[in-house]
N, C-alpha and C positions, 0 to 999 in steps of 0.2 A: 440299945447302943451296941452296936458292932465289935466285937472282941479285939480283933483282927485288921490290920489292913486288908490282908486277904479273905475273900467270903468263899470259903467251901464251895456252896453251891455256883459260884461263878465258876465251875471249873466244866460244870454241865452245857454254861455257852458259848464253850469253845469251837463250834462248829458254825456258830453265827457272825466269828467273823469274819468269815468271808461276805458277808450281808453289805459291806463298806464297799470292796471291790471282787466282785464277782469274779471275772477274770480269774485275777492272781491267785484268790481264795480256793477257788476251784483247779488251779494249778498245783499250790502247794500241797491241799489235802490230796492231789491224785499221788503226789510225790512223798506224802509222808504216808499215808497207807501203803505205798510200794517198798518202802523201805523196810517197816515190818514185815512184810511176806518170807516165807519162808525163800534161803539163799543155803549159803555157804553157811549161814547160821541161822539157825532156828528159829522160829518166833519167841520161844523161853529163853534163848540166849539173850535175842534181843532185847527183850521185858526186861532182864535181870544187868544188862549193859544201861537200858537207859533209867533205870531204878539209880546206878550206881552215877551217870552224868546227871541226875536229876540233884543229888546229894552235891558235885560237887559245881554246879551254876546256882544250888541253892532256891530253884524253883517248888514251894509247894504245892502247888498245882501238877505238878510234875510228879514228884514224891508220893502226892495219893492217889494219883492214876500208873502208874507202873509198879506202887505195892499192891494195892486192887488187881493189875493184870495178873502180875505174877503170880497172887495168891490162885489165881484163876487157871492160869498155867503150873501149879504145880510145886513151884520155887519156895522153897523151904525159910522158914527166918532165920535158919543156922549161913542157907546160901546167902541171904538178904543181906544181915551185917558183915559178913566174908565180904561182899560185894560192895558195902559202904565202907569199911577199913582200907580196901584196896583204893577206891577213890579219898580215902583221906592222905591216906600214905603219898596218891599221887601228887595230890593239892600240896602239901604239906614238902613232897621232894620239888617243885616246882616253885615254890616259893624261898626254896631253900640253895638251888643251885641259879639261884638270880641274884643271890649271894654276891657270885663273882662278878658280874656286874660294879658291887658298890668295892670289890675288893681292887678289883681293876681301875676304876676311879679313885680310890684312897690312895693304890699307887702311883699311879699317875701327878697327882695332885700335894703329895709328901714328898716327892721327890726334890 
């Protein structure tokens, strides 16, 4: 019995799905292999950027492919949780300044 909803090694057939539509498949991976390439930011920036948007859309499949990279690239586990804290903090200020949202309705509606 499977532990998990998610199976680890499904994370190996992530290249297969393009196998559905070709096309698009082959479209997005030209597009997300370009987006890694090295730019204005490095490929370790990058690794250690989508390590930290992996943490906060909550993909683990995501999570133990860009800690895998990073460890590959270099990226330290002092950077790694640096890197997860800053995406908590963001989750956590975004959920917090939607706030006004319900405060701007309570006023609204007390009135």
């Amino acid at each position: 019995m499977q532990e998990t909803y998610y199976d680890p090694k499904d994370l190996r057939k992530f290249g297969k799905i393009a196998e559905w539509n070709e096309e698009l498949g082959a479209k997005f991976f030209e597009y997300y292999n370009k987006v890694f390439e090295a730019g204005a930011l490095s490929p370790r920036e990058k690794s250690l950027i989508a390590l930290a948007v992996a943490h906060t859309i909550q993909c683990p499949y995501c999570i133990d492919a860009y800690t895998g990279d990073g460890l590959q690239r270099g990226i330290t586990k002092e950077e790694m949780i640096e890197a997860l804290h800053v995406a908590g903090a963001i989750r956590g200020g975004a959920s917090m300044v939607h706030g006004v949202q319900m405060m701007n309705k309570y006023n609204k509606l007390s009135m």
